[in-house]
C-alpha positions in Angstrom: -39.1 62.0 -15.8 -36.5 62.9 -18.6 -34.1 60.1 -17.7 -37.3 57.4 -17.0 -39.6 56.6 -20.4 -43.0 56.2 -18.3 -42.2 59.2 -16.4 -44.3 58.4 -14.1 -43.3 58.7 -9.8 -43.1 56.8 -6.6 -41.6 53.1 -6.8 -44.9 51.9 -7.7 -45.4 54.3 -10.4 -48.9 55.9 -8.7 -48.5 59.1 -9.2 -48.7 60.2 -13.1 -46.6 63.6 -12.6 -44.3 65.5 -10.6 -47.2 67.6 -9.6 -49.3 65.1 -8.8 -46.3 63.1 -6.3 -45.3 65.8 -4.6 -48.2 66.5 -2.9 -49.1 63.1 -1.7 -46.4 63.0 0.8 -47.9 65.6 2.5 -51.8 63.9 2.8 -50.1 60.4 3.5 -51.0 59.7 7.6 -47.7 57.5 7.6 -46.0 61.0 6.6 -47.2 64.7 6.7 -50.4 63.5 7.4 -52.2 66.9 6.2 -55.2 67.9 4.3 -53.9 70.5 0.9 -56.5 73.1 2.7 -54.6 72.9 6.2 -51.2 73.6 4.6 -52.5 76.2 2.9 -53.2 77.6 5.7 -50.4 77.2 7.5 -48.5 78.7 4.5 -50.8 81.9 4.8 -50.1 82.4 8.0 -46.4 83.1 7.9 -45.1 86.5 7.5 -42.8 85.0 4.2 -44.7 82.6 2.3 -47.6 85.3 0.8 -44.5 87.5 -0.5 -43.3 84.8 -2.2 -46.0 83.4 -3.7 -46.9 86.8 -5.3 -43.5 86.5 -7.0 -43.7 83.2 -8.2 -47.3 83.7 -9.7 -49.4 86.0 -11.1 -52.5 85.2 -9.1 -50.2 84.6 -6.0 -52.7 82.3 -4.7 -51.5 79.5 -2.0 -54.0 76.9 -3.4 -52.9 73.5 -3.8 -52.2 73.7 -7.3 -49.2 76.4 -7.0 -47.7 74.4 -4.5 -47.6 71.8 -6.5 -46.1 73.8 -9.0 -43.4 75.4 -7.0 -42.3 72.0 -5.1 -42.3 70.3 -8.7 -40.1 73.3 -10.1 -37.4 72.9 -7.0 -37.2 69.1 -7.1 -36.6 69.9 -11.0 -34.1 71.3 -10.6 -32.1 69.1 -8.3 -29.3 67.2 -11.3 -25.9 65.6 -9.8 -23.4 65.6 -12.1 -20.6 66.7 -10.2 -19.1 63.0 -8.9 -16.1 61.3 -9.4 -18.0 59.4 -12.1 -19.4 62.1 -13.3 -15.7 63.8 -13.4 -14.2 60.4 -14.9 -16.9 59.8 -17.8 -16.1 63.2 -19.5 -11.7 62.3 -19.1 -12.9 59.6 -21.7 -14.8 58.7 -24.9 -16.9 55.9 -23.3 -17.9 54.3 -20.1 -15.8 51.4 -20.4 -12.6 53.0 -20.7 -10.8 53.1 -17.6 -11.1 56.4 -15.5 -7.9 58.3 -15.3 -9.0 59.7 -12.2 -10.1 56.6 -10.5 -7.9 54.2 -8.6 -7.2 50.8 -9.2 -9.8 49.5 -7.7 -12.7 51.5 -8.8 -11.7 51.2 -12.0 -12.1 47.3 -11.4 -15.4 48.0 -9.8 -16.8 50.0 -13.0 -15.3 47.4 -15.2 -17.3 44.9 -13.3 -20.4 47.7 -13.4 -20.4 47.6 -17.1 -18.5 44.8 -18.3 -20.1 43.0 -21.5 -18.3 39.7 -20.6 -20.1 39.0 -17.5 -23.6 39.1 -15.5 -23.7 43.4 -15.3 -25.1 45.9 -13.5 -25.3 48.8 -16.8 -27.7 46.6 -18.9 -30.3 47.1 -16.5 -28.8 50.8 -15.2 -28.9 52.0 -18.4 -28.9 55.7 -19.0 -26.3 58.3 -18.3 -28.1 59.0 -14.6 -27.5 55.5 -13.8 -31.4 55.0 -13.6 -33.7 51.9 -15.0 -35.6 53.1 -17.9 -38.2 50.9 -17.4 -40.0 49.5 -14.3 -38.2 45.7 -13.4 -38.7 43.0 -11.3 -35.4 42.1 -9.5 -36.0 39.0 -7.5 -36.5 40.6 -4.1 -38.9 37.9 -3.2 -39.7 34.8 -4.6 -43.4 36.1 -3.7 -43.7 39.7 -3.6 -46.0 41.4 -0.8 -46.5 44.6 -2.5 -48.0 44.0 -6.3 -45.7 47.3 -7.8 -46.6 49.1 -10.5 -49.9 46.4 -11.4 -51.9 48.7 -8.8 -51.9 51.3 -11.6 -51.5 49.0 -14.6 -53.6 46.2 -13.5 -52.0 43.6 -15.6 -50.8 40.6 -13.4 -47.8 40.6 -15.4 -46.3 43.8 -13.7 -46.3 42.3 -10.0 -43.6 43.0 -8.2 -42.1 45.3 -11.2 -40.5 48.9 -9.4 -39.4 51.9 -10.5 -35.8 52.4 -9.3 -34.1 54.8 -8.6 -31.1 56.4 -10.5 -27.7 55.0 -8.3 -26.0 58.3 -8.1 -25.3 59.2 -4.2 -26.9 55.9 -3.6 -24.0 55.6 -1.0 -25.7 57.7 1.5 -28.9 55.9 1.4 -29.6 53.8 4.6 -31.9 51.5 2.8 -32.3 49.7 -0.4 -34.7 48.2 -2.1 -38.4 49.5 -2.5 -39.3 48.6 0.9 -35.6 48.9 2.4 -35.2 45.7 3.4 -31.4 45.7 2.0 -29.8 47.4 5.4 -26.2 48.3 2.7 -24.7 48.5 -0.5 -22.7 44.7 0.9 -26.3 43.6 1.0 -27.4 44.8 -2.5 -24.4 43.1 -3.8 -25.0 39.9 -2.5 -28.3 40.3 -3.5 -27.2 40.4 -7.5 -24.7 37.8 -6.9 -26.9 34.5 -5.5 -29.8 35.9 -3.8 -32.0 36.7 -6.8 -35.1 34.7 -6.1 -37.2 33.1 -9.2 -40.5 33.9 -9.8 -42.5 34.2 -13.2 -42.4 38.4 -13.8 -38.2 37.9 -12.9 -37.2 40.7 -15.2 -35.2 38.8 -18.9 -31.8 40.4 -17.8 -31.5 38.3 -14.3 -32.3 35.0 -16.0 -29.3 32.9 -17.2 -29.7 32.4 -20.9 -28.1 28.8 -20.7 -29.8 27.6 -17.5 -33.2 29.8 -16.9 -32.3 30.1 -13.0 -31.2 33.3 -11.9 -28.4 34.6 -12.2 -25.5 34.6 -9.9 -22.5 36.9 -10.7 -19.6 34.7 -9.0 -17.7 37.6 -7.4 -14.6 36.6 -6.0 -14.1 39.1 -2.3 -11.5 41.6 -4.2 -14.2 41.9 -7.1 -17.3 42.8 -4.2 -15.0 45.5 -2.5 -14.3 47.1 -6.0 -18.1 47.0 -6.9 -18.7 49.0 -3.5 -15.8 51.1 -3.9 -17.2 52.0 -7.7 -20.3 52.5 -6.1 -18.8 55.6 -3.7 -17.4 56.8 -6.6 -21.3 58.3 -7.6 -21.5 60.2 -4.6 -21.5 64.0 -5.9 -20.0 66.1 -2.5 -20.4 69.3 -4.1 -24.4 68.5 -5.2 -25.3 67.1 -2.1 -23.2 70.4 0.4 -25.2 72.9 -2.1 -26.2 75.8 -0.7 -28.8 75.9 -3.0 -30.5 73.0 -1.6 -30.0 73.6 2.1 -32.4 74.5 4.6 -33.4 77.8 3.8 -34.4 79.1 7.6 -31.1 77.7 9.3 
C-alpha cells in the first residue's frame, strides 16, 4: 500500500487492508474455499504451527486475527528491486537516460516506456515500483462486465476503474488484465497501441488530446519487440529464486 495512494487490495479495491485481503482467498469457494474456524484448526493440528505461533505472539493464539497478521507481515515483506531495471536506474541520474547496462534494444524499449514525445506507458505507471497510483480505466471493453472499484465506491463514475498491478516480473505472468483475458505481454501491447476501446470513464491519459478517440501508439514492429524486450528487463531472478520465499516444507 506504500507505492498505491488508496492503499486499498484486490483489483477491485474490496478489501480495505492487507489484513483484511489476505484472508479472503482463503473463504472464497472459487479458491480455498474454507471457513477462518476450519483453518484454524487445521493449523492446530500440526506438530509446527502452535510453536510458531507462540513465537510470533504473545498470546500465541491461532485465531483468525493472527493469521491475518502473520500472512500480512510475510507478503510485506516481499520488495523486488534486484532487476536489470532495477540495476540500470541506479547506473544513472534519471529514468530516461539510457541504461549502460541494457542493450540496444531495451534501451529503445524504455525510451518508448517513458518517452515524453509520444503516447507512454510511465504517465500512467508512475511510481518507482512501476505501479498505477490510482485506480484507471484502460479501455478493456467498450462495456465493461465487472463494475471495478464502484462496488466499494458506489459512484457510477468508477465503473470499470482497476487497481493494477506494479509491472515488475510482469513477464512471468500468464495473464493480463483484471480478468486475464490478455493471453501475453504481444497482446497487452497491441492492446495500448489500437485496441483501446472508448467508453465514458476511459481514464484522461488514453484519450488523444487533439482528436478525443483513444489513443493509438503507432508502433512500427522493431519498436513492439523493444517494448517486450524492456518489459523482461523488470524480471528480478534473484527476488523471484529467494530462498526466503520458497516453500518452506520442500
Amino acid at each position: 500500500s506504500m507505492y498505491y495512494l488508496n492503499g486499498r487490495f484486490f483489483w477491485d479495491e474490496r478489501a480495505a487492508t492487507l489484513e483484511e485481503q489476505v484472508l479472503q482467498p482463503i473463504q472464497d469457494p472459487l479458491e480455498m474455499g474454507m471457513t477462518l474456524s476450519d483453518l484454524a484448526e487445521r493449523l492446530q493440528a500440526t506438530a509446527y504451527y502452535p510453536i510458531l505461533f507462540r513465537k510470533a505472539f504473545p498470546d500465541g493464539e491461532m485465531n483468525s486475527e493472527n493469521i491475518a497478521k502473520a500472512l500480512a507481515q510475510f507478503i510485506r515483506s516481499m520488495v523486488s528491486y534486484g532487476s536489470k531495471f532495477d540495476q540500470g536506474r541506479a547506473l544513472v541520474n534519471d529514468v530516461y537516460q539510457d541504461f549502460p547496462n541494457y542493450t540496444i534494444q531495451e534501451n529503445l524499449g524504455k525510451s518508448i516506456f517513458t518517452s515524453h514525445n509520444k503516447v507512454n506507458c510511465l504517465s500512467c505507471h508512475n511510481t518507482e515500483a512501476l505501479i498505477t497510483d490510482n485506480p484507471r480505466n484502460n479501455g478493456l471493453y467498450k462495456l465493461n462486465p465487472d463494475i471495478g472499484i464502484s462496488i466499494h465506491s458506489n459512484n457510477p463514475s468508477d465503473a470499470g476503474k482497476f487497481k493494477a498491478p506494479s509491472l515488475k516480473n510482469v513477464a512471468l505472468r500468464g495473464r493480463f488484465m483484471h480478468d486475464g483475458s490478455l493471453k501475453s505481454l504481444r497482446e497487452v501491447i497491441k492492446h495500448y497501441d489500437g485496441n483501446i476501446k472508448d467508453n465514458e470513464n476511459l481514464d484522461p491519459h488514453l484519450i488523444d488530446v487533439f482528436t478525443t478517440y483513444p489513443v493509438v501508439m503507432n508502433l512500427s514492429i522493431q519498436e513492439t519487440d523493444a517494448l517486450e524486450a524492456f518489459l523482461h528487463t523488470l524480471t528480478d531472478e534473484q527476488f523471484i529464486n529467494s530462498p526466503k520465499y520458497s516453500d518452506p516444507f520442500y
